[in-house]
C-alpha positions in Angstrom: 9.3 -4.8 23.0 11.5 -7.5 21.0 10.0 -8.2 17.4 11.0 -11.3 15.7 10.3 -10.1 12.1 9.4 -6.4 10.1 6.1 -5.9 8.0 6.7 -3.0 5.8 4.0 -1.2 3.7 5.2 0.3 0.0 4.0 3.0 -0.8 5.0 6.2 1.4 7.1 3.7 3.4 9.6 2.4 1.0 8.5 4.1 -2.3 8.4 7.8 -1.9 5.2 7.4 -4.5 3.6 10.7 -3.2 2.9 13.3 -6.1 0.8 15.6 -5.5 -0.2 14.3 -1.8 -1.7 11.3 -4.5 -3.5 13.7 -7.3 -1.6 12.0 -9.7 -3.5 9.1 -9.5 -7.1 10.8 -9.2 -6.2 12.5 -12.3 -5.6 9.4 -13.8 -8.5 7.9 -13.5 -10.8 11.0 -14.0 -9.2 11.1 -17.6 -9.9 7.3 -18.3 -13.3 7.6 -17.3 -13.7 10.8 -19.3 -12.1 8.8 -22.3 -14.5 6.3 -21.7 -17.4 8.1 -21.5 -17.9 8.8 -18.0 -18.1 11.7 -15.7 -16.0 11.0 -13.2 -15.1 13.6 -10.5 -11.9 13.8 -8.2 -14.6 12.2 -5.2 -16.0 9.2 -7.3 -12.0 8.6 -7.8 -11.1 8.6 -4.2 -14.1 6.4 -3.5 -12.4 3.5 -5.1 -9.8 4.2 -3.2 -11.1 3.8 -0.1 -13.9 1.3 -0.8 -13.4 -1.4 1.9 -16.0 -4.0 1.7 -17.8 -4.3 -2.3 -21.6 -2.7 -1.7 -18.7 0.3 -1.6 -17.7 -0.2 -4.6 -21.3 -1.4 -6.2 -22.7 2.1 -5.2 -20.1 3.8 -7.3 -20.6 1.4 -10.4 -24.3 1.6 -10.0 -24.6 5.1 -9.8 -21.9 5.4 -12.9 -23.9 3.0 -14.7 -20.2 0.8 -14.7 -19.5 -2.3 -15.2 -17.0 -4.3 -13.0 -14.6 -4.7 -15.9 -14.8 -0.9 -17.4 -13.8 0.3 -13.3 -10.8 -2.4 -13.1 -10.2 -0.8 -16.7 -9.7 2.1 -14.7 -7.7 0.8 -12.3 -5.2 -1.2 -14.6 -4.8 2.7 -16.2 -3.8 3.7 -12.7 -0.9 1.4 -12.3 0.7 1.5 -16.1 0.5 5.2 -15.6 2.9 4.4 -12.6 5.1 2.0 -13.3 6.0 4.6 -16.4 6.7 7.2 -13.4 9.0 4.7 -11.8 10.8 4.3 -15.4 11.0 7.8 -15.7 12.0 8.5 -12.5 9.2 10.3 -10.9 8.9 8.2 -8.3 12.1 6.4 -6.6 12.4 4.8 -3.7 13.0 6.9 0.1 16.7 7.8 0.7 16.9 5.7 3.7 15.2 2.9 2.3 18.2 0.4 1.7 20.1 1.2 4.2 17.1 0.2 6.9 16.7 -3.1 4.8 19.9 -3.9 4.7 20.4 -3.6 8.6 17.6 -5.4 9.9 18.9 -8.5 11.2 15.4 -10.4 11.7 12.7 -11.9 8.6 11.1 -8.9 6.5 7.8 -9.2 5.0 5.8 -7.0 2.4 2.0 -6.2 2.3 1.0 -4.0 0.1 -2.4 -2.6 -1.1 -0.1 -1.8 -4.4 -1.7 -3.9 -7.1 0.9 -7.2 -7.4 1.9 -6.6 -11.4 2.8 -3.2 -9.7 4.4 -4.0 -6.5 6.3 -7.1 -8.0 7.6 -4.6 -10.7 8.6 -1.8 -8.3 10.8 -4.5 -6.0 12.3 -5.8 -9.1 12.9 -2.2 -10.4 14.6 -0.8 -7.6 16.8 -4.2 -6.9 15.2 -5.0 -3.6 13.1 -8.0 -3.8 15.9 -10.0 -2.2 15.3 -8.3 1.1 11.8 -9.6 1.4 11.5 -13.2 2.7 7.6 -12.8 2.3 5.6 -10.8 -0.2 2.2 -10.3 -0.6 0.1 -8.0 -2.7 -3.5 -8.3 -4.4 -4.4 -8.9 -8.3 -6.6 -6.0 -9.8 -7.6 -8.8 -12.5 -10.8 -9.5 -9.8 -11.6 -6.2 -8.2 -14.6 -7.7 -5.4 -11.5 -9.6 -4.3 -9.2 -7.1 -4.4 -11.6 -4.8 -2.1 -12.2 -7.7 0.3 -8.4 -8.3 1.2 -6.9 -5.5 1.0 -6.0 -3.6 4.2 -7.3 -2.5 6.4 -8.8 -6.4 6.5 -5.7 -8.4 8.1 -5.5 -10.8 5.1 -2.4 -9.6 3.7 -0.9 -9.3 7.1 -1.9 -12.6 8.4 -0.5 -14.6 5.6 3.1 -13.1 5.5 3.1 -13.5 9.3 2.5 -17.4 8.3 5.1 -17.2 5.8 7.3 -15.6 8.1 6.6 -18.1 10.8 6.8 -15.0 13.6 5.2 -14.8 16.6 5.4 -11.0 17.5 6.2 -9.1 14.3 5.4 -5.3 13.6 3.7 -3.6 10.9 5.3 -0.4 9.6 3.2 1.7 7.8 2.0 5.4 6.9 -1.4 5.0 6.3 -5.0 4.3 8.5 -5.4 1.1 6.4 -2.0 0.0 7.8 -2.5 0.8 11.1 -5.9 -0.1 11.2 -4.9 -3.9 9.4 -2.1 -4.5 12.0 -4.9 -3.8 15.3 -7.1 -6.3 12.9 -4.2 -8.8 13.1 -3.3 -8.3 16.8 -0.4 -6.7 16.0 1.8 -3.4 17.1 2.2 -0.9 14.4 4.6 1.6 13.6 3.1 4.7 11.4 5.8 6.2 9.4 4.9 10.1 9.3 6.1 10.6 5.6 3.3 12.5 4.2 1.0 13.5 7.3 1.5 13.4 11.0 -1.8 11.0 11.3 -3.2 13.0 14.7 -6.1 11.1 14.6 -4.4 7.2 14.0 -3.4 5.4 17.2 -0.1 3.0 16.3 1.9 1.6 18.8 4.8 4.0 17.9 6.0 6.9 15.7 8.3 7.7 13.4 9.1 10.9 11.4 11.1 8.7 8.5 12.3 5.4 7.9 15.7 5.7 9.4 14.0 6.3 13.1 13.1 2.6 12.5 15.8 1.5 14.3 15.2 3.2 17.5 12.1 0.9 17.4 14.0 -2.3 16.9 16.4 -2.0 19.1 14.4 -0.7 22.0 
C-alpha cells in the first residue's frame, strides 16, 4: 500500500511519556482534587481520561459536585506537572524517534490528544517541530470541546489530512483512540506496540517500535 503522507500520535509514539504505565498522571490529579477539596479516586481520574462525548464528563462533575472550570483546573495541573518532567528529563523522546523523522521522504502530520500549550512545548523542546508540515492538538482552556474533538472522533485527523493535502495517508499510533480515529476517518492505521501489545485493537498493521516503521512505508 503506497502512503502519500505520515500521521503520527505523541505520546507513546514519539514521546516515550509512559511512567508508571501513566500513574503519574492519575496521581496528579488525585492530589489536586484532594488539594481542592475533593475526593477523587484513581477511577474518577481515568474517567476524564477516557470521557469521549461530555454527558461523560458531566456525570463525573455532577457526582463530584465540580464545576467545569475546577476539573480543567485539574487538567491544566496535569500538563505543568509534565512539561516540568520533560525539563527534568523524565520524559524524553523514543531513541528512534529522529532518525524515523528524518527519513521519511513524504508530508508528516501531528494529532495529538496532548493538550496544545503541551504538545506545542514538547516539539519545541525536543527541536522537532520542523519535521511536522501539519500539527494539530486541542486547548484545555474549553474542556466540552476538548472532549468532543479529541480522538477517537476524526477531527484532528481530518484537518491535518486537509492541511496535508493527501489522499491516502496513515495514522501511526499506540493507542485505541488512535486506531479507533483513523477507522473514523477512513483511514489505515499503524499501532505502535510501545507500551502494550493491543490484542484486542484491529489496525491495519503492527509494529513493535518506531524504527519497524519503515518496513511499512516501503512495502
Amino acid at each position: 500500500m503506497e502512503y502519500d503522507a505520515v500521521i503520527f500520535d505523541m505520546d507513546g509514539v514519539i514521546l516515550d511519556s509512559g511512567l508508571n504505565d501513566f500513574q503519574w498522571m492519575d496521581q496528579i490529579r488525585m492530589k489536586k482534587a484532594s488539594e481542592m477539596g475533593y475526593d477523587y479516586s484513581k477511577e474518577d481520574a481515568i474517567q476524564i481520561v477516557q470521557s469521549t462525548n461530555v454527558s461523560q464528563l458531566e456525570e463525573l462533575m455532577d457526582r463530584k459536585g465540580m464545576s467545569l472550570k475546577e476539573v480543567e483546573e485539574i487538567e491544566h495541573r496535569v500538563q505543568n506537572a509534565k512539561i516540568s518532567l520533560i525539563e527534568h528529563g523524565a520524559i524524553r523522546l523514543f531513541s528512534e524517534t529522529e532518525n524515523i523523522l528524518q527519513d521519511i521522504d513524504k508530508p508528516v502530520g501531528l494529532a495529538t490528544n496532548s493538550p496544545e500549550k503541551t504538545a506545542k512545548f514538547t516539539l519545541r523542546y525536543f527541536g522537532i517541530h520542523n519535521y511536522f508540515d501539519s500539527f494539530e492538538a486541542l486547548s484545555l482552556n474549553d474542556l466540552k470541546d476538548y472532549v468532543r474533538k479529541k480522538k477517537p472522533h476524526p477531527f484532528m485527523l481530518e484537518k491535518v489530512q486537509k492541511d496535508l493535502d493527501a489522499e491516502n495517508p496513515v495514522m501511526v499510533g499506540d493507542s485505541g483512540a488512535d486506531i479507533k480515529s483513523a477507522k473514523n476517518a477512513g483511514l489505515d492505521s499503524v499501532l505502535v506496540q510501545s507500551y502494550s501489545d493491543g490484542k484486542h485493537l484491529d489496525p491495519t498493521h503492527r509494529i513493535r517500535n518506531l524504527a519497524e516503521l519503515k518496513s511499512v512505508l516501503n512495502e
